[in-house]
Structures are given as C-alpha cells and as structure tokens.
N, C-alpha and C positions, 0 to 999 in steps of 0.2 A: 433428233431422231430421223433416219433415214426415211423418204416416201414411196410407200409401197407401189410397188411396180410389179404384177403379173407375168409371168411367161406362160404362153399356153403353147403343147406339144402335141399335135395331133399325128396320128400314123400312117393317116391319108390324106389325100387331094381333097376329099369329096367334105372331107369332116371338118378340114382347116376352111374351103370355103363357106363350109354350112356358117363354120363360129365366125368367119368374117363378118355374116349380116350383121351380129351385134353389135360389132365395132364401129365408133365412131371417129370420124378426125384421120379418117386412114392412111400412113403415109410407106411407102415399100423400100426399106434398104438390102441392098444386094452384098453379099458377106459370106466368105468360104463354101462358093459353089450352092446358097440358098436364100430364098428372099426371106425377108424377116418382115412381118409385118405392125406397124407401133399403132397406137391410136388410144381411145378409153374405149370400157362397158361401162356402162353404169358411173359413170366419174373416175374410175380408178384404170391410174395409166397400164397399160396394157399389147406383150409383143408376141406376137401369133407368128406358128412356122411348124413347115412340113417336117418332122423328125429325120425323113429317110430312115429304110429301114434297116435290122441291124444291130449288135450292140456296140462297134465302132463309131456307123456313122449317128445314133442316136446320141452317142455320150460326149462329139463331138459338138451336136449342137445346140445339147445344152450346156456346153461349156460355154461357148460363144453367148448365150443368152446370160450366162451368170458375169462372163467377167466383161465383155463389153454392152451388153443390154443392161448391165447391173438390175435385174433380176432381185426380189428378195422371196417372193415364192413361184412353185414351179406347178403344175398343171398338167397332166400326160392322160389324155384320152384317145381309143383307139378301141380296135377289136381283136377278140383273142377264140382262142381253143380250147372247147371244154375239157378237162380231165378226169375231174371227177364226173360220174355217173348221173348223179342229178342235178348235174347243169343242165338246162336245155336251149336252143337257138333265143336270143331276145332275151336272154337272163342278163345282168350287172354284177360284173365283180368285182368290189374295192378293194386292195393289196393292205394290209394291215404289218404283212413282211413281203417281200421281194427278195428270188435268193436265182444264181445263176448256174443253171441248172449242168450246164458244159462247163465248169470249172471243173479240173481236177486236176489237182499238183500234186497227190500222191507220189513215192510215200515220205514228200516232202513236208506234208501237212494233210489233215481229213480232205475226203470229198469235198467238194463246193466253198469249202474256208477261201476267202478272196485274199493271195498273197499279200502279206505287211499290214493287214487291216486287221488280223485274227479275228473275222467277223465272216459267217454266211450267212443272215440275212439280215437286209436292213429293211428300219424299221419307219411306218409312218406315224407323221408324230399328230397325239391325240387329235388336236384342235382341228388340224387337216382332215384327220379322218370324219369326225364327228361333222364338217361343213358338207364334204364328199356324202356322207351318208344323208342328211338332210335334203340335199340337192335331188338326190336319186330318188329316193322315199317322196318327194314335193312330187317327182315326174311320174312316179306310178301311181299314186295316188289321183293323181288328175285323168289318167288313165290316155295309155298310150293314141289311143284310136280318136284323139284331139288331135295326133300330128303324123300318123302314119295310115295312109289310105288303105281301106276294110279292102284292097284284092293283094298287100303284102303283105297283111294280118294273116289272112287266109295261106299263100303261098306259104310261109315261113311257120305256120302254127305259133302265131305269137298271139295265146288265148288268156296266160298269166303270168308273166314276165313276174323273177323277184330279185330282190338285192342279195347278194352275200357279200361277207366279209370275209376276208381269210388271205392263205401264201399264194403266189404268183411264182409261177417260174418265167425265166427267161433265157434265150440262150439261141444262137446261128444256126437253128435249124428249124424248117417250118416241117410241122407232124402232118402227115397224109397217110396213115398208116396204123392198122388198131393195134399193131403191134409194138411200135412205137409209142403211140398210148400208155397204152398197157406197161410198158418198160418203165416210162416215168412213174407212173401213178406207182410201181412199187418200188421206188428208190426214193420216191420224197410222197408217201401217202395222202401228206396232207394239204398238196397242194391242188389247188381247184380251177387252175386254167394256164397254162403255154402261152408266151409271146415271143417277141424280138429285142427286145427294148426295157421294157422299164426295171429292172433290176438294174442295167447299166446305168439308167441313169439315176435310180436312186443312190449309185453308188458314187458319181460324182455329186451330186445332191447333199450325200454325206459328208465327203471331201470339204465340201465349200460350205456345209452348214446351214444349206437353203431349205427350207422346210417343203416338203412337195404332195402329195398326192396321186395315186394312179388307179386313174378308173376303166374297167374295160369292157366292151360288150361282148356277148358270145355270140360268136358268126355261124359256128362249124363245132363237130364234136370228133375232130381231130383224128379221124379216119378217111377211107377210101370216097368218103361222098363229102370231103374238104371244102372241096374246090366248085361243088353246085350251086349256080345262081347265086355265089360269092359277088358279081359286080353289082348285080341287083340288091342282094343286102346293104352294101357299102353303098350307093345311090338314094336308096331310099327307106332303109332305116337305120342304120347307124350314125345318118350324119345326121339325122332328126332326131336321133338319140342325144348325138353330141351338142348338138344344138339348143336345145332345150334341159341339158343338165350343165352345161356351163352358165344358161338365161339367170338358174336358182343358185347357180354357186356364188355368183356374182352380188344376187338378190341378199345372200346371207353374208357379205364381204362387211 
C-alpha cells in the first residue's frame, strides 16, 4: 500500500505561508518556475505550493505534484467570489461539483461538457468532502474571533460566518462586475461562488484518480466593490482561515 503523501494548493502567497507554520522538516525544491515545499503536519508527509493563478497554470501544478511529488491526495484552498445572493464576505464554500464555467465547444458538444471526458462537473469524492466539512465546522464552532483580530471582524462584518456545500464555478476570468454576476448566476443557477482554478484541477485530479478537495473562502461578492480592502482580507483573514482549517484537516487525517 502506497504511503500517503498530501499535496496542499493554495491560491496565495499569504495562505501558503500561513500553512507553512504547520509544517515541519521543511525542505524547498524548485520545479517548473515554482517552489514546492515537502515536510509533515501532523506525521503525515506533506508538499505545499503557490497554485498560480489560472486554469493552465493551476492544472499544471498539480500535475507536477501528482506525477513527480507522487501525491495520493490533493488539497486546494484559496478565496473566491460570491454568486449566489446569500453568500456573504467570511462565508466557506466546499465544491461538492466543480464545473468550468468558459468551456464551450458548441455545437460540437453542450455547454461546459469538458471535451473527450463527456463530463461537466466533476465531482468530490465522499470521504473528502465529509473531512473538508468536519475541518470547517471544527473552525466555526471555535469561533473565528480565536484567530482573527476584533478590528478585521468589524472591517469585514464577519459577525456569522457559515459553511456551504454546493457547485463551484471556475474559469480565466476574474468577476468585477454585477453584470457579470448576474450572467453566471443564470447560466449555472446553482452555482454558489466563481474562481480560477479549481475545476481545472479537479479535472486533472480526475485524470490521475487522486482524490482532492476544494475549499474556498468568500473575499468579494463579485462586483464593482471586488477589489476593496482585498489585500487586507488576504493578510489577515483568509490566511488564518487557511490556517486553521488545514490545522483540523490534518487533525481528522
């Protein structure tokens, strides 16, 4: 039986350094223009790395992580764009399906179907989900204001943070726009937050058979006020997000 070895995908700088503090034994190998970093959490061997954003350069590196980190599960935490309505800043959303929302190869095949795979969306599998959902529930439950200082609480109105479960879209284009919103939200209704990444890589995830997980936080609600106090979210609480829901992923490994 092969031994299990972590890949963890963060979206940022700030979120791969926050998870670095857990890591122990840290050693840095440099590999197609990104540092990879090895080590354990918790006993169990474990390779940290910036994604880059993107659904090229994300699906490239976790290709790298699956075929030369040999990898046997995958980890993709970061922050995303509300879609639906009652998301709000400081909410969690775990992808249950990931589907890529700029595919379209009509009228060669439907909307969003990923050519030769006859699949649009792919799916997380049980076990995954059920740790992801544990991990996040452990951190709200302890109540955020353990690890995010009462003046980004306030800034950000993060008064009840919750988890959901549901579709993720993914796809090369970052939403600054209600209109653009609004566009997705009625082409795939059911989907509950916009990123860059993780459909692509759940899509090589699928490819290689690696079981993965994709958790995201909500930064922005994917309009004209996108891009406010966005570094200050990412600084100090999404990486304290990520931080402490990988501490419990780990915990329930």
């Amino acid at each position: 039986m092969n031994e299990k070895v972590i890949g963890i995908m963060g979206a940022m700088h700030e979120e791969i350094n926050s998870v670095l503090e857990l890591m122990n034994g840290v050693e840095e190998v440099s590999f197609g223009r990104r540092t990879y970093y090895t080590g354990t959490i918790n006993g169990i061997k474990t390779v940290l790395v910036f994604s880059r954003w993107g659904k090229v350069a994300a699906a490239t590196t976790v290709t790298s992580l699956i075929t030369k980190f040999n990898i046997t599960d995958l980890l993709f935490i970061g922050v995303s764009g509300a879609i639906d309505p009652k998301l709000k800043i400081g909410d969690i959303v775990i992808a249950d399906r990931l589907i890529q929302h700029d595919m379209d190869a009509r009228p060669l095949m439907p909307q969003f179907e990923i050519p030769l795979l006859r699949v649009s969306y792919f799916e997380t599998d049980p076990k995954h989900l059920a740790i992801a959902q544990q991990a996040v529930e452990g951190m709200l439950n302890m109540g955020i204001r353990a690890f995010i200082e009462p003046v980004e609480i306030e800034r950000f109105l993060l008064y009840n943070p919750r988890l959901y479960t549901g579709n993720i879209a993914s796809g090369d284009k970052f939403f600054a726009s209600q209109q653009d919103k609004e566009q997705l939200h009625a082409a795939l209704p059911e989907t509950l937050c916009v990123e860059m990444e993780g459909a692509a890589v759940a899509q090589v995830c699928y490819e290689y058979e690696v079981p993965f997980a994709v958790i995201r936080i909500i930064s922005d609600e994917c309009n004209e006020n996108s891009s406010i106090d966005f570094p200050d979210f990412i600084q100090n609480v999404s990486s304290r997000y990520a931080h402490q829901i990988i501490e419990n992923v780990f915990g329930l490994l």
